[in-house]
Phi, psi and omega in degrees: 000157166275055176297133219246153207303304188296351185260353171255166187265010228163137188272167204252113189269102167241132197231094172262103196113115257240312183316211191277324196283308154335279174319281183338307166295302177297343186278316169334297182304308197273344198276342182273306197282084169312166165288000178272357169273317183232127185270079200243148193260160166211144180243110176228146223271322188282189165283350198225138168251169165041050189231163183269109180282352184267331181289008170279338179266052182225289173321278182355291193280344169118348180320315187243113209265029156199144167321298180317000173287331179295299183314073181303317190225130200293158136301302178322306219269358161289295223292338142308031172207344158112044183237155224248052196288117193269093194277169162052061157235145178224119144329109155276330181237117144267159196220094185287339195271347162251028164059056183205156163235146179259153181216156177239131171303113187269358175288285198260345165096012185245112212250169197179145180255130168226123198289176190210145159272311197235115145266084155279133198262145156195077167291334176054215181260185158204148178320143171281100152285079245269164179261076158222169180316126130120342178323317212247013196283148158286142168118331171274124210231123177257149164257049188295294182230211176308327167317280195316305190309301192301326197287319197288330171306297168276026158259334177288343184263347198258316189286156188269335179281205166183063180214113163272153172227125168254122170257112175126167183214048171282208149317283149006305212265345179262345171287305164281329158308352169269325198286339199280311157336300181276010185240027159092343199285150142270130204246131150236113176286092186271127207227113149320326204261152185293338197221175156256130175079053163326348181271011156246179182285144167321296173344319178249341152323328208270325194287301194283011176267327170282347170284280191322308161325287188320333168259011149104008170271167198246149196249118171251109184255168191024056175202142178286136153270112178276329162186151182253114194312154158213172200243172180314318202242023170128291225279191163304171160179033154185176173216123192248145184230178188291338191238349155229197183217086148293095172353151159177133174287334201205149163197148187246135192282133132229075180259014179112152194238157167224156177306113155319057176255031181294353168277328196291329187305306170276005144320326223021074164252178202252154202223173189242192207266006185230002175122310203273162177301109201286146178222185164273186182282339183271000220010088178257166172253131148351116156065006150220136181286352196233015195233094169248151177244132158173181211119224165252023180256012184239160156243152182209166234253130174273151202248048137295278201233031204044017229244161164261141185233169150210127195218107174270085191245153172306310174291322166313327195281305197281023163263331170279305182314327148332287182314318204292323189274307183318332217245329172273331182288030172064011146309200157208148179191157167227204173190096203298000207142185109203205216259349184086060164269155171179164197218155168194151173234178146228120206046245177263046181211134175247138188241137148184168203197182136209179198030199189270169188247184182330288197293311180327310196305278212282011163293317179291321167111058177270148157255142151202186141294155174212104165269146176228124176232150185254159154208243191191135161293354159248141172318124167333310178269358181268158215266133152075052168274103169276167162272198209160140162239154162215116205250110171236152183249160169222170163227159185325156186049297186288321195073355191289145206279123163253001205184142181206114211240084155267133183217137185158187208283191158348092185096355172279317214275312191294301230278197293303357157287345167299299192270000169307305179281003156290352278186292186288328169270073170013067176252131185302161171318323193258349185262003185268340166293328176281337160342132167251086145272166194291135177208146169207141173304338186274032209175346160179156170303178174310273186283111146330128185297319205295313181301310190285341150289334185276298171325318180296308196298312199300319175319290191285339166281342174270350159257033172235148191290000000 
């Protein structure tokens, strides 16, 4: 039944979407907000709640050896805290001017409306599937969530071949080229883009196309992929582009996620120019007082370049749900930004990056510098000294740190937390040659390669006009 706000005694929390910005908020919410205060309902489509989507290809390749490791928090163990969480259910409708959402039972087909005082959408992405022949052939495997890992899981257990094709070469898709590697696969990578791994300058794309070669995967750069071949019996066996046919036993999508907003659409709340739903600093959606959003289904304003993104990460999310539970439990929080940091590896090669990159800069309409330097994550002379590039932009004249890109071994991927927070304190280049970081030779040369870019970029900026 359907009760209107006066006929209950206490308000009412509807919460859509089950994951990290969802959960988050609602366990937020109940710990300021008892249940004689607060009612909160949370609606989630899948089998799994609270669980880690960046852990699935580490599960996959065998890092982590059983799905339940991912799985921070149960469905028992919300609904122990008194949150009325509803699974393998999916919100189909919102109805804002009648403050209810309708939802369907996805077991039984069976739908029904319940109304809210406080909404929250956390819908979260959902993979880019491309629409051509044979996508839906078995065998063809996208990995968003738990599901997506077993069912890809039990095909790697079913098939009889060992020749994979990873189509994309973003995070997802280089993430899953290790896991594949290490369960043996001959692995190939079909990639649209001139590098692997567009969120760096081509330049540093180029390190990991040469890495990646080097671990025996095999790299197709700049091809479409036009459709995927199946066999007599239905299932895959190739991946086709215009100028060739890769063999596959198996194959995996990682061309990337978009906002899961179409409920929020019909709804008509407002989306921004990259998909996702716009909020304000409390993450509130725009232009409603009782409808907050976040995760990856939200966009959020970088504090670079001033522009709204969407960068769908784990942290981002279980940090808005923070903001989110504080500000509906009558609290107060925001949550300001951020610098666009993010990490990755393939085998033993660390990706990372922050802030903007070349084409970012100048879509803002930045002027800047750009430096490169190689070093080692270790004192030179100390036992297990790797190399490292570190690639920085600073801008012209002001010196202010805009960007920061590393790829190299063993101890390079974290050292992109420096300039991330330099980044977040707005800081010049040159105040950044002053960082007193840490040093022992078993952990950095004399200068930080990071420190030793920023000296460089302080070079280029004072000599340009």
């Amino acid at each position: 039944m359907n009760m209107s706000r006066t006929e209950r005694s206490r308000e009412r929390l509807v919460v859509v979407g089950g994951d990290a910005a969802g959960m988050s908020a609602a366990s937020q919410a109940r710990r300021l907000r008892g249940p004689d205060e607060l009612e909160i309902v949370a609606f989630e489509r899948s089998r799994f709640t609270s669980y880690s989507a960046c852990g699935i290809p580490y599960w996959v390749g065998g890092d982590v050896p059983e799905r339940d490791r991912l799985i921070a928090r149960s469905p028992e163990e919300h609904r122990a805290r008194d949150i009325d969480l509803r699974m393998r259910t999916e919100v189909v409708e919102i109805d804002v001017e009648g403050r209810r959402v309708r939802a369907r039972e996805l077991d039984t087909g069976d739908a029904y409306w319940t109304s809210y005082d406080k909404l929250v959408i956390a819908t979260g992405a959902r993979p880019i599937r491309p629409d051509l022949p044979g996508v839906d052939a078995p065998g063809v495997h996208g990995v968003q969530n738990l599901d997506d890992g077993q069912a890809l899981l039990d095909t790697l257990a079913a098939t009889g071949g060992r020749r994979a094709v990873v189509v994309g070469a973003g995070y997802i898709g280089v993430e899953m080229a290790e896991a594949l590697i290490n369960l043996g696969y001959e692995v190939t990578v079909v990639n649209r883009g001139k590098e692997p791994m567009s969120t760096l300058d081509p330049d540093m794309g180029r390190l990991v196309h040469r890495a990646m070669e080097g671990m025996g995967i095999t790299m197709v750069d700049d091809a479409e992929v036009t459709k995927f071949l199946t066999g007599d019996d239905g299932r895959v066996r190739a991946v086709a582009t215009d100028a060739a046919e890769y063999p596959a036993d198996v194959v995996v999508l990682g061309i990337g996620v978009r906002p899961e907003t179409e409920l929020a659409r019909a709804a008509g709340l407002p989306v921004g120019d990259h998909g996702g739903l716009l909020t304000d600093l409390s993450m509130r959606v725009r232009g409603h007082d009782d409808i907050w959003a976040g995760g990856d289904c939200v966009e959020v304003l970088d504090l670079v370049s001033g522009r709204e993104r969407h960068i769908p990460l784990g942290t981002h999310a279980n940090k808005h749900g923070q903001v989110i539970g504080a500000n509906v439990g009558g609290g107060y929080a925001t949550f300001p930004g951020v610098v666009g940091t993010a990490v990755s590896k393939v085998c033993d090669l660390e990706i990372a990056r922050t802030g903007l990159r070349e084409k970012d800069a100048r879509r803002a309409g930045l002027q800047f510098v750009a430096v490169t330097i190689e070093s080692t994550s270790r004192a030179g002379y100390y036992p297990g000294a790797a190399p490292m590039t570190v690639k920085m932009l600073a801008e012209r004249r002001t010196g202010r740190l805009l960007g920061v890109q590393i790829v190299g071994r063993e101890g390079a991927g974290k050292r992109v937390d420096i300039a991330a927070v330099a980044l977040t304190a707005g800081m010049t280049v040159e105040q950044m040659t002053a960082l007193d970081l840490g040093y022992a030779p078993p952990f950095s040369p004399v200068w930080d390669p990071v420190l030793v870019a920023a000296r460089k970029a302080v070079t280029a900026v004072r000599s340009t006009p």
